[in-house]
C-alpha positions as CSV (number, residue, x, y, z in Angstrom):
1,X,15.2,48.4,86.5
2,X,12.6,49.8,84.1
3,X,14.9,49.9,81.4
4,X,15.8,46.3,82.0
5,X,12.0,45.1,82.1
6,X,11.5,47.0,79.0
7,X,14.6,45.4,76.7
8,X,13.6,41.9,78.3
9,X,9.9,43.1,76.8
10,X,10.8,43.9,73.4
11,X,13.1,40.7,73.0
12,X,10.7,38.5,74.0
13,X,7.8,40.0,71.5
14,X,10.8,40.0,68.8
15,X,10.3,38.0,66.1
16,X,12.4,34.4,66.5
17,X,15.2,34.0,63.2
18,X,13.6,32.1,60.4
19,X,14.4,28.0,60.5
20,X,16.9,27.0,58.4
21,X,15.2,24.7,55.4
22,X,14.9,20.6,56.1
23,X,17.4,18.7,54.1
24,X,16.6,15.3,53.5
25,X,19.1,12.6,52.5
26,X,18.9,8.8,50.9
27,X,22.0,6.7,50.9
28,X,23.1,4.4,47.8
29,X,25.2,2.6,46.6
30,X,25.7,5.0,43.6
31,X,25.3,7.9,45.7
32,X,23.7,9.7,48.5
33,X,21.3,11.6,47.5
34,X,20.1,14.9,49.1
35,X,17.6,18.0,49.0
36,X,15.1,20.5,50.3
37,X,11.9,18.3,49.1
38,X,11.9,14.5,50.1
39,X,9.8,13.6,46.7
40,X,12.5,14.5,44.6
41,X,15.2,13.3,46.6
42,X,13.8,9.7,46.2
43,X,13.1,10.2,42.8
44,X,16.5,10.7,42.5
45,X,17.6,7.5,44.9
46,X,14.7,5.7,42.3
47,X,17.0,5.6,39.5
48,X,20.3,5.6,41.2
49,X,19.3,1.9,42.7
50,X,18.0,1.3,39.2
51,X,21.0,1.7,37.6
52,X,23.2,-0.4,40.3
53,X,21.0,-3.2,39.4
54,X,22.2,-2.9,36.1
55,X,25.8,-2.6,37.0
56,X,25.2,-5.4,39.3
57,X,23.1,-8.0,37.3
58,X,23.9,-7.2,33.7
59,X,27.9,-6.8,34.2
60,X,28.6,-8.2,37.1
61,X,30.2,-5.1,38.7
62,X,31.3,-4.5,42.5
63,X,30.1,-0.6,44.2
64,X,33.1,1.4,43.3
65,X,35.9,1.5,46.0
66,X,36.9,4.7,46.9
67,X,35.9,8.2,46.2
68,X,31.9,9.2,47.1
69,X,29.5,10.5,45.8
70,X,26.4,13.3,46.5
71,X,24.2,14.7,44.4
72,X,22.1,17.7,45.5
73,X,18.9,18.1,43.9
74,X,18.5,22.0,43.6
75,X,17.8,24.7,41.0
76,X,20.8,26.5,40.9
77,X,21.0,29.6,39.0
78,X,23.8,29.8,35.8
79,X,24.4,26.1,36.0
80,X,23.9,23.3,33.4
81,X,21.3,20.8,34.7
82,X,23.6,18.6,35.4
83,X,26.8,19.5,36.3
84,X,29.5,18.0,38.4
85,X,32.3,19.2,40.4
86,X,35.3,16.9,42.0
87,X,36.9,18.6,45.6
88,X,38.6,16.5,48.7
89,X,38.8,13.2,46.8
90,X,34.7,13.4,46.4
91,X,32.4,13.7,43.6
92,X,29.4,16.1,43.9
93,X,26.4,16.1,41.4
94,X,24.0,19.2,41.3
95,X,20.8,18.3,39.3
96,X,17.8,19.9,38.3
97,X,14.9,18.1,37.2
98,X,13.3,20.5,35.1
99,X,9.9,19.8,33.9
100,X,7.9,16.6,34.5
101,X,8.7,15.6,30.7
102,X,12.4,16.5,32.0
103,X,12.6,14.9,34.9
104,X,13.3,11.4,34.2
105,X,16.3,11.5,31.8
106,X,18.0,14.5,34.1
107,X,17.7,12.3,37.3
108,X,19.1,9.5,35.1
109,X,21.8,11.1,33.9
110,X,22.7,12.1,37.8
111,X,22.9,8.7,38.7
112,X,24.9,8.0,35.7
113,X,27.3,10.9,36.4
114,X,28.1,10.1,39.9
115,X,29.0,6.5,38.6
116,X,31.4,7.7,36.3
117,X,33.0,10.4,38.0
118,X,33.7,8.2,40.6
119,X,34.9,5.6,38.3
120,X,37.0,7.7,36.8
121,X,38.8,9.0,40.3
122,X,39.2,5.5,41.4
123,X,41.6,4.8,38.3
124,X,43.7,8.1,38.8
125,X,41.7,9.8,35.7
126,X,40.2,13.0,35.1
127,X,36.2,13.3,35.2
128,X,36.7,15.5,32.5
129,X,37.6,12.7,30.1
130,X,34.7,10.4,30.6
131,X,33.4,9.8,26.9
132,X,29.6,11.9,26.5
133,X,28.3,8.5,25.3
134,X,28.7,6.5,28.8
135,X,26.3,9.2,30.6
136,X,23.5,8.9,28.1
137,X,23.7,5.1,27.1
138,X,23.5,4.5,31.0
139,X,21.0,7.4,31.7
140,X,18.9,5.4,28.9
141,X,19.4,1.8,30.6
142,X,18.3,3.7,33.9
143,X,15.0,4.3,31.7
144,X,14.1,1.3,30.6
145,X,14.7,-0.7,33.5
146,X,12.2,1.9,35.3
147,X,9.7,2.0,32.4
148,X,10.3,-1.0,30.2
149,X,8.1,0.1,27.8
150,X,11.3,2.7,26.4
151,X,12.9,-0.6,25.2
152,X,9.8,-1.3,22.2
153,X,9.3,2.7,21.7
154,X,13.2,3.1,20.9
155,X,13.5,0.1,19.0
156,X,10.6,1.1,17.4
157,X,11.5,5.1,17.1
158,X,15.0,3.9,15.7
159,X,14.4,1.9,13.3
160,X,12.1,4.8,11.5
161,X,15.0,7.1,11.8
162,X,18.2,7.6,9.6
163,X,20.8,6.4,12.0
164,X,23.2,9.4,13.2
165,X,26.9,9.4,12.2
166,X,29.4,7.6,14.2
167,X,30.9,11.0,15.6
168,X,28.0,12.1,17.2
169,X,26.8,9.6,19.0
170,X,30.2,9.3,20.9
171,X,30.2,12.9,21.9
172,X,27.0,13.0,23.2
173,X,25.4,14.6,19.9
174,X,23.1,12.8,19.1
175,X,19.8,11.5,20.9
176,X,20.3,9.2,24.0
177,X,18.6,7.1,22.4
178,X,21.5,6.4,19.8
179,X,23.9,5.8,22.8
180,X,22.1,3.2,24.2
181,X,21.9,1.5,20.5
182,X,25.7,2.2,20.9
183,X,26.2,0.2,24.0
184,X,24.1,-2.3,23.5
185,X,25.3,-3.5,20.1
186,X,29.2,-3.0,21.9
187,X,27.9,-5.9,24.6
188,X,26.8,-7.7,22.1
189,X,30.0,-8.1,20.6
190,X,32.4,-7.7,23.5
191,X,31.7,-11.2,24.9
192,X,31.1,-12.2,28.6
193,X,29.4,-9.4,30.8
194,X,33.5,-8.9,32.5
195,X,34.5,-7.7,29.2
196,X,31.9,-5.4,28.6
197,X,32.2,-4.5,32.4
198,X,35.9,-3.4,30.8
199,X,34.8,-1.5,27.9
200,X,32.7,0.5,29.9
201,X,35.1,1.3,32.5
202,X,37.7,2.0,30.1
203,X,35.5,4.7,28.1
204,X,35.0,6.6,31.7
205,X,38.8,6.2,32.0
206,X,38.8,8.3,28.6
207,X,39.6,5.7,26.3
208,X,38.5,6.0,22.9
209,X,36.0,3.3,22.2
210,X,37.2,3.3,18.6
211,X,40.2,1.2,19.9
212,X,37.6,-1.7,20.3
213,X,35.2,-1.5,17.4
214,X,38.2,-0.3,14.9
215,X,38.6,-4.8,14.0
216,X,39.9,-3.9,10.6
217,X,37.1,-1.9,9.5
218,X,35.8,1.4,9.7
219,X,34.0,1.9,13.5
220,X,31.3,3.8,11.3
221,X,30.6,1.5,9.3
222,X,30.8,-1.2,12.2
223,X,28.4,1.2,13.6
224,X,25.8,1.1,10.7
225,X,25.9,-2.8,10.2
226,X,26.0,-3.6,14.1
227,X,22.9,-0.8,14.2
228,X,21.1,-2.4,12.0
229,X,21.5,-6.2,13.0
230,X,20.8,-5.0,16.3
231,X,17.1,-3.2,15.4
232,X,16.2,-6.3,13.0
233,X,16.8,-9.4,15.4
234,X,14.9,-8.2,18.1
235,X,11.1,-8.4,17.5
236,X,9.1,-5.9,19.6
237,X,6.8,-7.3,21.9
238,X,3.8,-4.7,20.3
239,X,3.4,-2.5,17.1
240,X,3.0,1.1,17.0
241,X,0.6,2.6,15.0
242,X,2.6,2.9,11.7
243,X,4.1,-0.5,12.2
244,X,0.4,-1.9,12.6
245,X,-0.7,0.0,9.1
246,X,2.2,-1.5,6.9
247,X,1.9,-5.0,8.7
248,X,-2.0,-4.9,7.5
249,X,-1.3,-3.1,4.3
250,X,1.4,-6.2,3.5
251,X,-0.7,-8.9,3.9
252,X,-3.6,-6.9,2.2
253,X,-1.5,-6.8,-0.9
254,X,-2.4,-9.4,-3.8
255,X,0.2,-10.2,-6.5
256,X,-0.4,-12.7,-8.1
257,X,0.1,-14.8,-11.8
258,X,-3.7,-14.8,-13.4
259,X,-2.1,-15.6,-16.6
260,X,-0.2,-12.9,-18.3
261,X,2.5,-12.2,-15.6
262,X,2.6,-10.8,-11.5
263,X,0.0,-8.3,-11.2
264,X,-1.5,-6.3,-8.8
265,X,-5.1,-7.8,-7.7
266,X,-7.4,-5.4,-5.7
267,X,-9.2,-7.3,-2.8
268,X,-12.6,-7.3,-4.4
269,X,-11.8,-9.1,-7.0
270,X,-9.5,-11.7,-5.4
271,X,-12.5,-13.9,-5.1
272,X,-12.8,-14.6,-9.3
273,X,-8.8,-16.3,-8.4
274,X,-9.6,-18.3,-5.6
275,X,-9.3,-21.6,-7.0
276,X,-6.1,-21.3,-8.0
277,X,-3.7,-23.1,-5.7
278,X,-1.3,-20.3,-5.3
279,X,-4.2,-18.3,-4.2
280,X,-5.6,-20.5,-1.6
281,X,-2.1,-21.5,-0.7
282,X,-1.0,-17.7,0.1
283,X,-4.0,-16.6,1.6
284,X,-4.5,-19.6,4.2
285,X,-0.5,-18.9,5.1
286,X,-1.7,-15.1,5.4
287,X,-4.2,-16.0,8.0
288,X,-2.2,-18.2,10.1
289,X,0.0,-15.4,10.7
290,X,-2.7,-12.8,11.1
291,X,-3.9,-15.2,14.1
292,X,-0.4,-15.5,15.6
293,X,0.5,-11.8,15.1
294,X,-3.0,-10.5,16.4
295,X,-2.3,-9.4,19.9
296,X,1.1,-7.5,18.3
297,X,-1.2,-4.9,16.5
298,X,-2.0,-1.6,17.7
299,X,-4.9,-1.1,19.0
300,X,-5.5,2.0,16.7
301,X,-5.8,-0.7,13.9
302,X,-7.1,-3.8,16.1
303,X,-10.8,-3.5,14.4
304,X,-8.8,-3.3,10.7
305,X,-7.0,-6.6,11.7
306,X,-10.4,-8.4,12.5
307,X,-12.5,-7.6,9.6
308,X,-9.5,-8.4,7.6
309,X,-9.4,-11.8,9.5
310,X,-12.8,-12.5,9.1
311,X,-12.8,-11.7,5.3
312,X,-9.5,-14.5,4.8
313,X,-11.9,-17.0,7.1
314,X,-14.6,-16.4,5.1
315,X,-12.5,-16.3,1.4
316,X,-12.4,-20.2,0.6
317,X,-16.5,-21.3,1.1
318,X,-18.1,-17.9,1.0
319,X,-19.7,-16.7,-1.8
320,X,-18.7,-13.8,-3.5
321,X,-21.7,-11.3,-2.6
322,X,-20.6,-12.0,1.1
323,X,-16.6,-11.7,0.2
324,X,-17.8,-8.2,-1.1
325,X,-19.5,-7.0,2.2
326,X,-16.7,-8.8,4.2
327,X,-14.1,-6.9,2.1
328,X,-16.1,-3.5,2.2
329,X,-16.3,-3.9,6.1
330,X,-12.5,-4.1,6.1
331,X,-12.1,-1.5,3.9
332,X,-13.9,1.1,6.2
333,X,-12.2,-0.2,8.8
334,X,-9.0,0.8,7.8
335,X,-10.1,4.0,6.7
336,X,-11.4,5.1,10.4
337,X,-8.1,3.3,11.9
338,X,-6.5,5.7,9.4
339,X,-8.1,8.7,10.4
340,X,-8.2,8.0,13.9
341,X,-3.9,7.6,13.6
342,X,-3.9,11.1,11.9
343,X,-5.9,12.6,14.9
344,X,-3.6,11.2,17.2
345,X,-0.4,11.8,15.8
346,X,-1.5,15.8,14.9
347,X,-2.1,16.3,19.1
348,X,1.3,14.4,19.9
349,X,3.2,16.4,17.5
350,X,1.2,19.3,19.2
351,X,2.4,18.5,22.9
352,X,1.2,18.5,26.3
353,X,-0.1,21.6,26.6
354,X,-2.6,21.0,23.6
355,X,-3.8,17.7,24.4
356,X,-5.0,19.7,27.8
């Protein structure tokens, strides 16, 4: 009986077996979503339901019929940080989301993943011949319908760069960027939102989007025209910082026929010229479109833009003392605007952890 009393003791002052963790869940129509901590798993869900409004309102397309998807959000030791596996007729994502500058384009390119993979089991393919490109370009879209301001900063970005080759933007080479450029110049030229809907879905089947942009040309060189058309008809809704400088330092710019041929005319001496009618003619146009093209400018350079625009008010009645200090107020403007750019530039080339 003591012995008894004693063994119900020590199992009652033993230690109860540790919980197993919470795992949280959130059903879409992409995928279900699950993990150990409920701010990432909704993160996740975030820009799975982000990119089903794309499907849904930009091409039209039904949930996938079929195969499922999950995607656990864990850190898994010696896997990639996204990687996907196929078992039972079911797709599962594992993700990682990395750092917070990470975080965003991994949980994208989940989303993305889990669409394609299950594309491609629905039409009897292999997830292993989705084409790279698909996952980024869509990853990209998840991006910018979640921050819209990625559609002016790529635009922007892309048009500074030298575009990447052909190759390397279909496998998944080059920036995601790129891919998106990729996809959205292919909608532009594959008609109604079903046949893009069909170009997409046959590049998760593993057919070589070549087929479609190979119109009796090369697709790199449809590529580099269709890249380029692309970047130049859309104007962005605001100017970086560069954009802003070469904007001001166009209209700033005097050439001009004083009577032996175009020269170049500094801005201090442009008053001497103003009554010829080319002049006045050019420099009333410029300041029409500085007025229009005002709230475009960076702010960086918004102070540049004004003293500038006041100096073109002034240029037709003022006298040319007050053209002087009107054009020296400009001119020191853009040299702080100019400095201040460099300072900010040198601590975002620096990163994060030296702006802190």
């Amino acid at each position: 009986m003591t012995a008894l009393l004693a063994a119900l003791a020590w199992l009652a002052a033993a230690e109860p077996p540790p919980r197993p963790p919470q795992v949280y869940t959130n059903d879409t129509v992409i995928a279900t979503v699950a993990g150990e901590n409920l701010a990432e798993v909704s993160y996740v869900a975030a820009h799975c339901v982000a990119l089903q409004r794309h499907l849904e309102f930009a091409l039209n397309l039904p949930p996938v019929p079929g195969p499922m998807a999950r995607i656990e959000v864990a850190d898994v030791p010696g896997l990639l940080p996204t990687e996907t596996r196929v078992g039972a007729g079911a797709v599962l994502v594992i993700a990682r989301l990395g750092t917070p500058e990470e975080a965003p384009m991994r949980a994208a390119e989940a989303a993305a993943q889990a669409w394609l993979a299950r594309v491609a089991l629905a039409g009897g393919r292999s997830v292993a011949g989705i084409e790279p490109w698909t996952r980024q370009a869509l990853a990209a879209e998840v991006l910018t319908q979640l921050r819209p301001s990625m559609n002016d900063f790529w635009y922007r970005e892309a048009r500074r760069d030298i575009p990447p080759v052909l190759a390397d933007v279909l496998a998944g080479r080059a920036p995601a960027r790129e891919a998106w450029l990729f996809w959205r110049a292919l909608r532009r030229v594959s008609g109604p939102p079903q046949s893009q809907a069909k170009a997409l879905i046959a590049s998760a089947h593993g057919d070589s989007v070549e087929k479609l942009i190979a119109t009796g040309g090369s697709p790199a060189d449809w590529w580099l025209v269709q890249r380029a058309d692309l970047l130049l008809s859309r104007t962005p809704a605001s100017l970086g910082m560069r954009e802003s400088a070469e904007t001001l330092d166009d209209m700033a710019r005097f050439v001009f026929d004083v009577g032996s041929g175009d020269q170049l005319i500094p801005g201090a001496e442009m008053p001497k010229h103003r009554k010829l009618a080319a002049v006045r003619l050019s420099l009333a146009a410029r300041l029409v479109t500085l007025r229009r093209e005002l709230l475009r400018q960076n702010p960086v350079y918004h102070n540049a833009v004004r003293s500038f625009g006041a100096w073109l008010e002034a240029f037709p009645t003022a006298t040319p003392e007050e053209l002087g200090r009107l054009w020296a107020q400009y001119a020191e403007e853009r040299r702080q605007a100019e400095e201040l750019r460099r300072e900010i530039e040198a601590v975002l080339e620096a990163g994060p952890k030296a702006a802190r």
